[in-house]
RODO-2510 file (C-alpha; in nm, 4 decimals, decimal comma):
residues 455
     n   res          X          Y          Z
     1     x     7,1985    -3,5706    -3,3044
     2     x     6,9922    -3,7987    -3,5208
     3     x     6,7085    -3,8542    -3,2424
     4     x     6,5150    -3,6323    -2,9987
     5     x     6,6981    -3,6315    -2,6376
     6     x     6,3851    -3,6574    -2,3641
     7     x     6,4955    -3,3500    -2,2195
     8     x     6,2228    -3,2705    -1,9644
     9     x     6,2614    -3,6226    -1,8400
    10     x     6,6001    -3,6497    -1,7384
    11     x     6,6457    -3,8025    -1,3809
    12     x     6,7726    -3,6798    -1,0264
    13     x     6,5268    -3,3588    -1,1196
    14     x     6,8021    -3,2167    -1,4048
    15     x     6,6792    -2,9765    -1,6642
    16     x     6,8901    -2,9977    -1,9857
    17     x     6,8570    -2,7125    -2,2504
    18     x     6,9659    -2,6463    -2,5844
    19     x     7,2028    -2,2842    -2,6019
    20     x     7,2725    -2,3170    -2,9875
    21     x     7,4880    -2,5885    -3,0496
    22     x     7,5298    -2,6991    -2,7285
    23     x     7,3301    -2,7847    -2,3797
    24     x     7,2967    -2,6413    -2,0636
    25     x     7,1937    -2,8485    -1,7514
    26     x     7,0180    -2,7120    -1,4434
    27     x     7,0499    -2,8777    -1,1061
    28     x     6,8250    -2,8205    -0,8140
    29     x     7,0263    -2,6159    -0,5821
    30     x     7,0004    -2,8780    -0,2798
    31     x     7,1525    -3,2246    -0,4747
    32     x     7,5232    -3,2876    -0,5267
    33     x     7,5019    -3,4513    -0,8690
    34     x     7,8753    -3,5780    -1,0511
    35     x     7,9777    -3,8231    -1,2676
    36     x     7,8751    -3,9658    -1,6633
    37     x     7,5541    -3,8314    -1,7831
    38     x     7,3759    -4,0923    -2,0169
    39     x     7,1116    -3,9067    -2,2015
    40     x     6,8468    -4,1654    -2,4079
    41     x     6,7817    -4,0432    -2,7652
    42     x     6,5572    -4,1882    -2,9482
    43     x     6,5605    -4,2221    -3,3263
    44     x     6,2461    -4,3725    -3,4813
    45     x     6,1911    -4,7230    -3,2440
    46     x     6,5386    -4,7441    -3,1060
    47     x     6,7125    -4,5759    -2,8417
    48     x     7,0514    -4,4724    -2,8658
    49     x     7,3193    -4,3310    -2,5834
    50     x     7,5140    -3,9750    -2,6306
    51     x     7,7374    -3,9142    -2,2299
    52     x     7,7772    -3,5826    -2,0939
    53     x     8,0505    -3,5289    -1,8177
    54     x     7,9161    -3,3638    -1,5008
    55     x     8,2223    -3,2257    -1,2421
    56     x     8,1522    -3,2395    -0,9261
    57     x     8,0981    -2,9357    -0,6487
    58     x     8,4630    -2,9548    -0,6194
    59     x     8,5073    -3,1608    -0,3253
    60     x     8,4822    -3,4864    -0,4975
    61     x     8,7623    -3,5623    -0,7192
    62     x     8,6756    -3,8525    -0,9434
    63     x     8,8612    -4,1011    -0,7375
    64     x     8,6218    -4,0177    -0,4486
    65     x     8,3244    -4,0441    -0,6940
    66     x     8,4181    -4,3787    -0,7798
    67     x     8,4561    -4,4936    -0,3972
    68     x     8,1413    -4,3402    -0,3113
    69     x     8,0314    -4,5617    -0,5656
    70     x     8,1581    -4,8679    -0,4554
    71     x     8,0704    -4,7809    -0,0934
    72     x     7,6664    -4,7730    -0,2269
    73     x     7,7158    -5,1145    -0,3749
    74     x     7,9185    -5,2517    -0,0586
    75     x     7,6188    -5,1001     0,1373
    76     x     7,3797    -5,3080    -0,0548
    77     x     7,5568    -5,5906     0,0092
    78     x     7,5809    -5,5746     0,3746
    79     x     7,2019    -5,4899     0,4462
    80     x     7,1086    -5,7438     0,2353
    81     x     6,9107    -5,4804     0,0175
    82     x     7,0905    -5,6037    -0,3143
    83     x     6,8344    -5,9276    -0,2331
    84     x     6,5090    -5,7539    -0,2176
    85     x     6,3592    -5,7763    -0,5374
    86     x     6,0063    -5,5749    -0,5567
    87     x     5,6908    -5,8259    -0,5143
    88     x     5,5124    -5,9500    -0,8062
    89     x     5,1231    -5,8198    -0,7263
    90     x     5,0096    -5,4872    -0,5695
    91     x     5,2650    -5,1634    -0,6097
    92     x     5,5580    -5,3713    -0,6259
    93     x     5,7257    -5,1417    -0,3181
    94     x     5,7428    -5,4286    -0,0652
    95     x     6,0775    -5,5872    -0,1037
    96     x     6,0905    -5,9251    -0,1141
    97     x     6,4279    -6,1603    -0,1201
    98     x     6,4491    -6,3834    -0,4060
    99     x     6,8602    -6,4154    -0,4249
   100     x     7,1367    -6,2236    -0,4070
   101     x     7,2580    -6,0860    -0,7553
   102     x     7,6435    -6,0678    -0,7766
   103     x     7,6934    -5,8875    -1,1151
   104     x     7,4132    -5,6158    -1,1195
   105     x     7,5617    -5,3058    -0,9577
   106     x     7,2415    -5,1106    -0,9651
   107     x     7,0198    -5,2872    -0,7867
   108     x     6,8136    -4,9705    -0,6494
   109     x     6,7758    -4,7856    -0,9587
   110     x     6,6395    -5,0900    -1,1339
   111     x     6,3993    -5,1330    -0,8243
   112     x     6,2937    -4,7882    -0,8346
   113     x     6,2421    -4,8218    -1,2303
   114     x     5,9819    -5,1692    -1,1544
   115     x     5,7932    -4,9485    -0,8667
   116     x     5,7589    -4,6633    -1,1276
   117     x     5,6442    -4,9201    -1,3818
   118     x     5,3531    -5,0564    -1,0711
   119     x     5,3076    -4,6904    -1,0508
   120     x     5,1906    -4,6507    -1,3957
   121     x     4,9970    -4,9448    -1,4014
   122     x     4,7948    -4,9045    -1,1525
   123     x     4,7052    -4,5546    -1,2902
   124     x     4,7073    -4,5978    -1,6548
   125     x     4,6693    -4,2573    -1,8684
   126     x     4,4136    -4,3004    -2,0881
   127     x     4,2029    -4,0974    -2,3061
   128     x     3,8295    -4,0531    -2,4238
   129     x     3,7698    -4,1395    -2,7978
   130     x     3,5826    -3,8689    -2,9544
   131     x     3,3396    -3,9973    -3,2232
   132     x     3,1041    -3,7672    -3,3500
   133     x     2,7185    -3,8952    -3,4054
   134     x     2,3730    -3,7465    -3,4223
   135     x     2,1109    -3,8570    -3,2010
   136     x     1,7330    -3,7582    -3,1755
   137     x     1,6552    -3,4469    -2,9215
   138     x     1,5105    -3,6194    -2,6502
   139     x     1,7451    -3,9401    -2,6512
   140     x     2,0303    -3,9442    -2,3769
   141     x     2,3891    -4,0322    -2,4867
   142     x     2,7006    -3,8651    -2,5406
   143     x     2,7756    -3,5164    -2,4694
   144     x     2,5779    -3,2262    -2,6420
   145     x     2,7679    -3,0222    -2,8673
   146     x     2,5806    -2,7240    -2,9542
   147     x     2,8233    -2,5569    -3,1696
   148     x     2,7883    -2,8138    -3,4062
   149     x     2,4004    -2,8727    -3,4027
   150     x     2,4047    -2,4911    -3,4827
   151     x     2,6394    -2,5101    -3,7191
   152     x     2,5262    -2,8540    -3,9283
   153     x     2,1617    -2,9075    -3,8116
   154     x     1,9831    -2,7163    -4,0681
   155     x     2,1877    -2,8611    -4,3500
   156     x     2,1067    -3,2673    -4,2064
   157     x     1,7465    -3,1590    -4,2315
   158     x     1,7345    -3,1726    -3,8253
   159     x     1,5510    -2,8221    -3,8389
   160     x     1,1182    -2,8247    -3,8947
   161     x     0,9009    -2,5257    -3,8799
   162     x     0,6072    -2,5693    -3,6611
   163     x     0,3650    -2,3081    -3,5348
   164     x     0,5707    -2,0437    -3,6423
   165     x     0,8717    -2,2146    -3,4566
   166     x     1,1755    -2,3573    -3,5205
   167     x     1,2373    -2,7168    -3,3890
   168     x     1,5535    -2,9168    -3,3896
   169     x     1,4807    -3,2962    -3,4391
   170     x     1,8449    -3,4025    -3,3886
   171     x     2,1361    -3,2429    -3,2155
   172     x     2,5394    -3,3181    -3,3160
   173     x     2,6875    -3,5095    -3,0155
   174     x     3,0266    -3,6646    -2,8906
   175     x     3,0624    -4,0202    -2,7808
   176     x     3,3263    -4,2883    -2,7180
   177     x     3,5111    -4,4604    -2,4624
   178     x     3,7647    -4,4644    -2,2609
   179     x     4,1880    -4,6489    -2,3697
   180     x     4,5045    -4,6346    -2,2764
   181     x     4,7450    -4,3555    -2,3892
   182     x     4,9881    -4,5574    -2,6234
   183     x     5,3438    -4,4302    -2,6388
   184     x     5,6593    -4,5076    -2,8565
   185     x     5,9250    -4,3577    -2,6031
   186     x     5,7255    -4,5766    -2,3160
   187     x     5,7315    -4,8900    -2,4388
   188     x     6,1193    -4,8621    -2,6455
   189     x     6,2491    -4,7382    -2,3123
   190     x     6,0775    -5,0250    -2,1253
   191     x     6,2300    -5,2533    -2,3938
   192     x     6,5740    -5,0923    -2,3954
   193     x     6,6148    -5,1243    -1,9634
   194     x     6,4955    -5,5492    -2,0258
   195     x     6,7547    -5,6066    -2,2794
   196     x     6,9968    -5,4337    -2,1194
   197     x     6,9668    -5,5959    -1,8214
   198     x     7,0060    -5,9089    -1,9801
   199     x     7,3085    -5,8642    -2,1060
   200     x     7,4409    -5,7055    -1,7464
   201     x     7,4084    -6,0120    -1,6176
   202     x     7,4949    -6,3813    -1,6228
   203     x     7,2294    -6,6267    -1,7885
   204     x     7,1976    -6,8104    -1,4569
   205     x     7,0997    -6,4896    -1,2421
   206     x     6,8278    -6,3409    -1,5123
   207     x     6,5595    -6,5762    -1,3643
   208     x     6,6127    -6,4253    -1,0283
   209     x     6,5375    -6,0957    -1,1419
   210     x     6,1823    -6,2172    -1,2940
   211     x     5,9508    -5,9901    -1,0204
   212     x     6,1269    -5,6785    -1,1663
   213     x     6,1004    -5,7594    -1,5331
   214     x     5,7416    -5,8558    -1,5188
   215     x     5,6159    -5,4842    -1,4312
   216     x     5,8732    -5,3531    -1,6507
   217     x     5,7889    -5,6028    -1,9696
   218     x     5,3460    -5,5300    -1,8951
   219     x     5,3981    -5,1733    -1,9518
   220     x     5,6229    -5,2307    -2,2610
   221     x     5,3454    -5,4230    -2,3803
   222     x     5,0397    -5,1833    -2,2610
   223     x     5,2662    -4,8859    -2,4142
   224     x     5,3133    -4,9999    -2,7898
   225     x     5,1569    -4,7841    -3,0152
   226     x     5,0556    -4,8352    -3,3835
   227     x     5,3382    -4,8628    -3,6551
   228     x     5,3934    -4,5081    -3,7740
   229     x     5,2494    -4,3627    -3,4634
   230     x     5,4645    -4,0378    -3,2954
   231     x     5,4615    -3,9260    -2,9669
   232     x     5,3766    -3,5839    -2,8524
   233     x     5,6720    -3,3468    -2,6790
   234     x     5,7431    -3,4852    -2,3503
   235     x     5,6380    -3,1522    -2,1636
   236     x     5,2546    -3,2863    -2,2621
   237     x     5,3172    -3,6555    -2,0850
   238     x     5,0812    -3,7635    -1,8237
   239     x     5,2875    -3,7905    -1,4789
   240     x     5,3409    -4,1290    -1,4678
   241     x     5,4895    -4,1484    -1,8092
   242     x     5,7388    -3,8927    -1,7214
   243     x     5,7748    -4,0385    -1,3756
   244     x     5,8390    -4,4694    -1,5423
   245     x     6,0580    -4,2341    -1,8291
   246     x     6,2831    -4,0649    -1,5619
   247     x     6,3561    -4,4296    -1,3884
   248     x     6,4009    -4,6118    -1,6807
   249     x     6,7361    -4,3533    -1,7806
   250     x     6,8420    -4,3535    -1,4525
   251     x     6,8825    -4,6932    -1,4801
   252     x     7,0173    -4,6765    -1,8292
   253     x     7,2760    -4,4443    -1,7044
   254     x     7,3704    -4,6619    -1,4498
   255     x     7,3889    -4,9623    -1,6766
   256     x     7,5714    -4,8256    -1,9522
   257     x     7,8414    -4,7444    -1,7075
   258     x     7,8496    -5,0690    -1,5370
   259     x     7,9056    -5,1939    -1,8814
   260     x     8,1863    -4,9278    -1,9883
   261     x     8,4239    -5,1070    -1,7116
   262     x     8,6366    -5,0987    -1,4066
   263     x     8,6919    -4,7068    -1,2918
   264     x     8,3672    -4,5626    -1,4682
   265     x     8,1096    -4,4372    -1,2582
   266     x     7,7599    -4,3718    -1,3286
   267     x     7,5611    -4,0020    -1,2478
   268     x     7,5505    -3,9769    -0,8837
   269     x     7,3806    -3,8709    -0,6183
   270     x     7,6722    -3,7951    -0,3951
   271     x     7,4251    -3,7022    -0,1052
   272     x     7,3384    -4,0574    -0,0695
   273     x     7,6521    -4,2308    -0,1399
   274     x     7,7972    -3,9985     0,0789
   275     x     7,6026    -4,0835     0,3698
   276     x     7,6237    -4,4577     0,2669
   277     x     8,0668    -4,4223     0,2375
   278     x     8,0373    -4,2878     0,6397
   279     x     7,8170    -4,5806     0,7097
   280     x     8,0431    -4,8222     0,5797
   281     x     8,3927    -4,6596     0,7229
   282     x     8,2164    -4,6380     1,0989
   283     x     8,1369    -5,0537     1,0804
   284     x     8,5214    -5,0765     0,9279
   285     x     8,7254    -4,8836     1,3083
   286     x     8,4734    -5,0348     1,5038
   287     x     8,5549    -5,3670     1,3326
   288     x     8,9179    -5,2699     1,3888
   289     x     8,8663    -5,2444     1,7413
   290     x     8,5709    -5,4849     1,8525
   291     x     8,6541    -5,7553     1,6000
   292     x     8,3862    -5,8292     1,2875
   293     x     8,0346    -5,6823     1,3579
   294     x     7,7212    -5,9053     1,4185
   295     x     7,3453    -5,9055     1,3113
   296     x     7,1179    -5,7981     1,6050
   297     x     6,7499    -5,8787     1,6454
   298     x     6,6933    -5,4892     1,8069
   299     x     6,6986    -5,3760     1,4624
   300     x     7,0554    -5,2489     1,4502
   301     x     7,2432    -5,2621     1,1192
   302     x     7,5696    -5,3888     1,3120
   303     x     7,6456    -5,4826     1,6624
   304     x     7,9738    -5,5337     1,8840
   305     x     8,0518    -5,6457     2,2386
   306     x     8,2776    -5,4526     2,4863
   307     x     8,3132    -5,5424     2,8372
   308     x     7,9422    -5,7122     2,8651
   309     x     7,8115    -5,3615     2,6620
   310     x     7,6268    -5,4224     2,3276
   311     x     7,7648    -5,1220     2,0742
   312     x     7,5061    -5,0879     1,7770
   313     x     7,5227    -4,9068     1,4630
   314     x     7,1310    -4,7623     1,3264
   315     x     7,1231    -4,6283     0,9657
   316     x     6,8976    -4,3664     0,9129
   317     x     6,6487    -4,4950     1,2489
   318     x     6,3243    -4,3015     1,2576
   319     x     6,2365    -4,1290     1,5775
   320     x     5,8630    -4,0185     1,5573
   321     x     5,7280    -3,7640     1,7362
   322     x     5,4753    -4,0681     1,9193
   323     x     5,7808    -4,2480     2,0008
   324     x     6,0448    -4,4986     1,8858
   325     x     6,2161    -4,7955     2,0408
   326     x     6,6069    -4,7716     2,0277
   327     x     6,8136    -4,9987     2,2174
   328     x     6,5992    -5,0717     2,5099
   329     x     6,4800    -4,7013     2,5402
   330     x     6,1897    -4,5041     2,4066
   331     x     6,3095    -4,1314     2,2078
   332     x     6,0671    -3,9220     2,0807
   333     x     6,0839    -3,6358     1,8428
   334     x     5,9973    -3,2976     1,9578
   335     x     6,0880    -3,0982     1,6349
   336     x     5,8991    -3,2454     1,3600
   337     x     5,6830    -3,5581     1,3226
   338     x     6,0084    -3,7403     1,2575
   339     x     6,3601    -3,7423     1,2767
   340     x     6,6656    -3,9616     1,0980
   341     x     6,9685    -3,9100     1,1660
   342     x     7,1948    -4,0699     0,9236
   343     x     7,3988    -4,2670     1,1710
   344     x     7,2913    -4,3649     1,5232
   345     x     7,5546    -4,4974     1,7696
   346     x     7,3807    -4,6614     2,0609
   347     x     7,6111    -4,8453     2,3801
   348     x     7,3924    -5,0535     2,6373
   349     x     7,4353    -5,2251     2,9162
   350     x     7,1196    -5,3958     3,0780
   351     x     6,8602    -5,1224     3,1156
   352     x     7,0931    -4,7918     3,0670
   353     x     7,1829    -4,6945     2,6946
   354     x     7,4101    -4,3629     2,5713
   355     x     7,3413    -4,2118     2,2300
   356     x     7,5220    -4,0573     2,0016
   357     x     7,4282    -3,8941     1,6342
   358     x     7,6487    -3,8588     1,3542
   359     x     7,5402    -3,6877     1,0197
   360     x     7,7034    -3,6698     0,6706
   361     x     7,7121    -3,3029     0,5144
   362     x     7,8092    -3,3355     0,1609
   363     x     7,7818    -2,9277     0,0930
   364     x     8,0468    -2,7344    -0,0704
   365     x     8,0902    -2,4983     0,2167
   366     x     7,9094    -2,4916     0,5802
   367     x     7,9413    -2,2440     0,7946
   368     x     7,8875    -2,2323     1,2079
   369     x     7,5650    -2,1280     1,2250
   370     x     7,4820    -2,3723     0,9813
   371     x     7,6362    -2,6756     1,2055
   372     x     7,4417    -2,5351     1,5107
   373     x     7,1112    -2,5834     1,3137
   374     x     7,2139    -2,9072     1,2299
   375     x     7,3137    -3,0186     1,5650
   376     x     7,0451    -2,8771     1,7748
   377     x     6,7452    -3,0590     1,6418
   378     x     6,9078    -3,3641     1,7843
   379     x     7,0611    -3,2448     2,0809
   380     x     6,7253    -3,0920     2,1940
   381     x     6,4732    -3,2222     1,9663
   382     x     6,5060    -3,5910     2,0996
   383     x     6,3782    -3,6711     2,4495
   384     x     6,3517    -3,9971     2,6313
   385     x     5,9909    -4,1083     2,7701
   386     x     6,1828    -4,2834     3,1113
   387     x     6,4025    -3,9030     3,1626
   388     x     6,2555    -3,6698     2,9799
   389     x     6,4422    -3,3951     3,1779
   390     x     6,7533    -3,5320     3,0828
   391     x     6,8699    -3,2696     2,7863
   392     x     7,0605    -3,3345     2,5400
   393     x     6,9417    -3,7225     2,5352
   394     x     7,2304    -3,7832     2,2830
   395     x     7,5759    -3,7821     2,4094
   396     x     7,6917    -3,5411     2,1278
   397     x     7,6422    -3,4732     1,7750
   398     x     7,9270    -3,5243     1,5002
   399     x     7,9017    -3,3812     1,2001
   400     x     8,1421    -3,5338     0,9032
   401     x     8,1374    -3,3105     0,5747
   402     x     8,3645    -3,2807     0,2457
   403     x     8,3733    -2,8688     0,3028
   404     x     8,6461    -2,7049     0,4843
   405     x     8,5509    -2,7441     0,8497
   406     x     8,4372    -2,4273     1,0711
   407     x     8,5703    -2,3608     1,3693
   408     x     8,3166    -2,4557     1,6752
   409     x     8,3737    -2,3880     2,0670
   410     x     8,4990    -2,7166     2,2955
   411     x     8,3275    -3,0102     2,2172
   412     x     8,3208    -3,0513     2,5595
   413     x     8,0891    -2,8097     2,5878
   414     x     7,8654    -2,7577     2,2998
   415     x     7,8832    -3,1442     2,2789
   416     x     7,9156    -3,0532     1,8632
   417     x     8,2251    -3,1358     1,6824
   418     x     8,2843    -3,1082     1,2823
   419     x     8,5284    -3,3210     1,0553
   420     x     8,6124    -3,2971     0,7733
   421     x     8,6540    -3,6378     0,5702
   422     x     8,6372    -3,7717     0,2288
   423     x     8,7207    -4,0983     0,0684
   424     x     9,0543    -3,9833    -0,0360
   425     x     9,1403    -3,7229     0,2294
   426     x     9,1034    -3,6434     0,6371
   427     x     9,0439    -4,0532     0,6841
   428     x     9,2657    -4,0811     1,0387
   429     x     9,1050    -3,7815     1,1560
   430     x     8,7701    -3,9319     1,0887
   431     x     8,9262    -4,2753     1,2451
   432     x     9,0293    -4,0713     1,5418
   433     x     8,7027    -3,9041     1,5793
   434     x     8,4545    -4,2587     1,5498
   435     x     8,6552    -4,3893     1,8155
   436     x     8,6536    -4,0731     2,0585
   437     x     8,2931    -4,1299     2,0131
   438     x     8,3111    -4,4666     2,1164
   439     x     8,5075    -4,3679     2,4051
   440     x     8,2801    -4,0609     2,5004
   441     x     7,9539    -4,3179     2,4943
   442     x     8,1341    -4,5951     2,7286
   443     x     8,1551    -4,3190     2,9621
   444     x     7,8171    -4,1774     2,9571
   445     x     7,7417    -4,5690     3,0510
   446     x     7,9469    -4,5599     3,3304
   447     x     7,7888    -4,2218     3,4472
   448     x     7,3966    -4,3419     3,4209
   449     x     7,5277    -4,6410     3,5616
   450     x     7,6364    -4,4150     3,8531
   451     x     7,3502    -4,2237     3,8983
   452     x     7,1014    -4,4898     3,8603
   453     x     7,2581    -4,6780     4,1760
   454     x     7,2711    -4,3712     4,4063
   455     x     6,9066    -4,3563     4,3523
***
């Protein structure tokens, strides 16, 4: 290659290495990463693109990668987070909506790259200038460098004799002030993710996307260095150059594949987009079966109506341990400060509400015990403050994965079920399962209902 590759800088925490003529990447052990790798070179002031392939765990085949994909974006769409565009003062990570952009795709990784660039801003790297000067003993300034006062006194003609002693008139001292690291990768990636962006999208949308370039063009500005200048390795960056560097190539990753056309997907996290595909195909069988989902005021991300019952769909709620308001009822955590499951089904009917958890596993493999740990710190580690007795406080716990699922005892009992469901594969048993949950909440209803009028 004709440029360096930033290899200590490359997102999603990857670790690429050169093994002779060709690279290795490490993964963390915990992320499901697939897809097109774009790897930033750059070569003198420009930045140009070389791809790596990355295969997934196995249980994505690269028609699932691409619906994952488009189940991120549809995501976006429908909780309006393709809108919020970071604010133009302070750290730029309160979203605020300035318009919805229809062409740009990435909307999150270009978000993330303009609160990395408030990041940096707001904790500039800089450096001290050293200038070296000689001051008389006696006067303050600078910072005393004794070495050299040894070392170059005597030949200055800083050294008397008097009384049989030896006196130093002037000692060698360091002084200067403070700048800002400069840096050629910075400020070209900066650059490159503006231009780029530009061209994603249609002339008529690029104003709406002005709070994200402004962070994003001040630290391409802050960043330039002087003509000729070259940056040190990347393993020597500050943090929050390497932190603004790894956003700006996710981003360029995820642009350069927007760009490639229909069918080519980006590096993913599957994790997320797995999660995100789940979230989407619940909304789609309830919408089968309650008709199109509404926007509720409680906070839900989707609501139905069934037989004067309000069914509501939570992404990713946070139960804290001092309490959280969920559909008319306060949960608390008991197993950590907080808890988020990645799908909350809630079914209320005037003051009595059912609850039930499901949770996206995206593992290659998971194994019984494993589902048991995953299950039990919702079935037991959520209590509600008006029945705090009542345990579990969820209806049940379902578990959706890509792996092969384990075998677990009756549902019935354990109240834990497993499925396993991708885009491509196991969709009517997934379809079956969301609506046996349905089912199995409209008849916890009817049982607090029950209970609460014999007392």
């Amino acid at each position: 290659m004709a440029g360096r590759i930033l290899t200590p800088l490359l997102p999603y925490g990857l670790v690429l290495e050169p093994i002779g003529d060709d690279f290795v990447i490490y993964e963390p052990p915990e992320r499901a990463l697939a897809g097109t790798l774009t790897l930033p070179e750059v070569v003198d002031r420009d930045i140009e693109f070389a791809e790596l392939t990355i295969p997934s765990n196995g249980r994505f085949t690269q028609e699932d990668l691409r619906l994952l994909w488009e189940a991120g974006a549809e995501l976006s769409s429908w909780r309006q987070a393709r809108m919020a565009i970071a604010r133009v003062a302070g750290t730029f990570g309160a979203p605020e909506v300035m318009g919805a952009v229809e062409t740009l795709r990435d909307w999150q990784s270009l978000t993330a790259c303009a609160n990395a660039a408030g990041m940096l801003l707001s904790s500039w790297p800089t450096v001290l200038d050293r200038q070296r000067t000689w001051l008389p003993v006696g006067v303050i300034g600078g910072v005393e460098d004794l070495m050299g006062t040894e070392r170059s006194a005597e030949a200055r003609g800083a050294v008397h004799e008097r009384d049989d002693q030896m006196l130093v008139s002037q000692s060698a001292r360091w002084r200067g002030a403070r700048r800002n690291l400069t840096s050629v990768t910075v400020s070209t990636l900066a650059t490159t993710v503006i231009d780029v962006v530009r061209s994603s999208l249609p002339e008529d949308q690029v104003g709406l996307l002005r709070p994200v370039f402004d962070p994003i063009a001040t630290v391409a500005r802050v960043a330039t260095a002087p003509a000729g200048s070259r940056d040190p390795d990347p393993s020597s960056w500050p943090t929050p150059f390497v932190a603004f560097a790894a956003a700006c190539m996710r981003t360029l990753a995820e642009l350069q594949s927007t760009r490639r056309g229909t069918g080519v997907v980006p590096f993913l996290d599957t994790d997320e987009l797995y999660e995100a595909w789940l979230a989407i195909t619940v909304r789609r069988v309830l919408d089968a079966r309650f008709g199109p989902w509404t926007v509720s005021e409680s906070g839900a991300s989707a609501t139905w109506e069934s037989d004067e019952a309000i069914i509501a769909l939570w992404i990713k709620p946070v139960i804290a341990r001092s309490g959280t308001d969920i559909a008319g009822v306060r949960l608390h955590a008991l197993v950590a400060e907080t808890l988020a499951p990645d799908l909350l089904l809630t079914v209320t009917r005037g003051d009595v509400a059912a609850f039930a958890v499901i949770d996206a596993k995206s593992w290659a493999s998971i194994l019984p015990e494993q589902v048991l740990e995953e299950s039990a710190k919702y079935l037991y580690g959520i209590r509600r403050s008006d029945d705090p007795t009542c345990v579990p406080a969820v209806a049940g716990v379902d578990l959706v994965t890509c792996a092969v699922a384990p075998r677990i005892g009756t549902s019935e009992v354990s109240r834990v079920r497993v499925v396993s469901a991708t885009p491509t594969s196991g969709l009517n048993g997934l379809k079956d399962c969301i609506g046996e949950v349905t089912d199995q909440l409209l008849a916890s209803l009817e049982e607090r209902e029950h209970m609460a009028s014999e007392f």
